[in-house]
C-alpha positions as a printed Julia matrix, in Angstrom:
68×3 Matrix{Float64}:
 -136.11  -59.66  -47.42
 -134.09  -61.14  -50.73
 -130.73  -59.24  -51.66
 -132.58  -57.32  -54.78
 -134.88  -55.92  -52.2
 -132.0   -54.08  -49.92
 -130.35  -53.19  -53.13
 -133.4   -51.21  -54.6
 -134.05  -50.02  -51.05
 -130.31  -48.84  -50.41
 -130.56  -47.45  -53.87
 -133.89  -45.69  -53.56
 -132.4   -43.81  -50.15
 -128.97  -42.78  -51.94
 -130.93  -41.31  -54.8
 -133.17  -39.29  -52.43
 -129.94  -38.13  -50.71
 -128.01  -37.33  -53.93
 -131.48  -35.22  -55.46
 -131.01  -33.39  -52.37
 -127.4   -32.63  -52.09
 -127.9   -31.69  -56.23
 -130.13  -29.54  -55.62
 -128.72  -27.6   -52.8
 -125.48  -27.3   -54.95
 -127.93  -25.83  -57.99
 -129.35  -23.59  -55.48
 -126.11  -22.27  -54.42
 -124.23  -22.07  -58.19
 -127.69  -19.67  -59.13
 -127.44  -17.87  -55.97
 -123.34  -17.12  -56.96
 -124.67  -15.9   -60.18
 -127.93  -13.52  -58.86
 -130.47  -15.82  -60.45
 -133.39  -16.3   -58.2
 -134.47  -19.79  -58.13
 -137.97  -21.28  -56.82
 -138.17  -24.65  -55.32
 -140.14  -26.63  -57.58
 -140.89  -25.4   -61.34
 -138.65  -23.12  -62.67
 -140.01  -22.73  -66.39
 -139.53  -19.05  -66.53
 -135.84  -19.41  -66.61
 -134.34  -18.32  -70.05
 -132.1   -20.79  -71.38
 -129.4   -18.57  -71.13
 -130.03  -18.21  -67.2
 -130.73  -22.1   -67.2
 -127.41  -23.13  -69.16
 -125.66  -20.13  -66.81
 -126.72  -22.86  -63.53
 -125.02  -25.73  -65.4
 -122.24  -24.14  -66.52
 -121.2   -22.79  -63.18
 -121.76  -26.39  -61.65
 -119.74  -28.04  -64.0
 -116.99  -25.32  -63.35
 -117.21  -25.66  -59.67
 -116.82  -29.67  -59.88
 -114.0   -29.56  -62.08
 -112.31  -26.74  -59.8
 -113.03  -29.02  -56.64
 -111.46  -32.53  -58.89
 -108.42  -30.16  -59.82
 -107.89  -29.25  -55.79
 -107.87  -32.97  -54.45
């Protein structure tokens, strides 16, 4: 197997692993704000609700960078 092949396999696993963890830390920032997400498609998520998600996750990584 050449070097570019373990890279793009290495990659390919850290990506899956990082989708995950992202996803599980979206779950929880809606659940903390009583908006009921669906795995999969959520498309009938106002934008408000939908920027309300974001906003809380960028709040609780810049809380977590301010406690190290």
């Amino acid at each position: 197997m050449s070097n570019h092949n373990r890279n793009s396999n290495s990659n390919t696993e850290m990506t899956d692993k990082g989708r995950q963890a992202l996803d599980k830390f979206k779950m929880e920032s809606a659940s903390e704000l009583g908006i009921n997400l669906k795995d999969g498609y959520n498309g009938d998520l106002t934008s408000r609700e939908a920027g309300s998600i974001g906003g809380k996750m960028v709040q609780k990584m810049i809380n977590s960078y301010k406690m190290q």
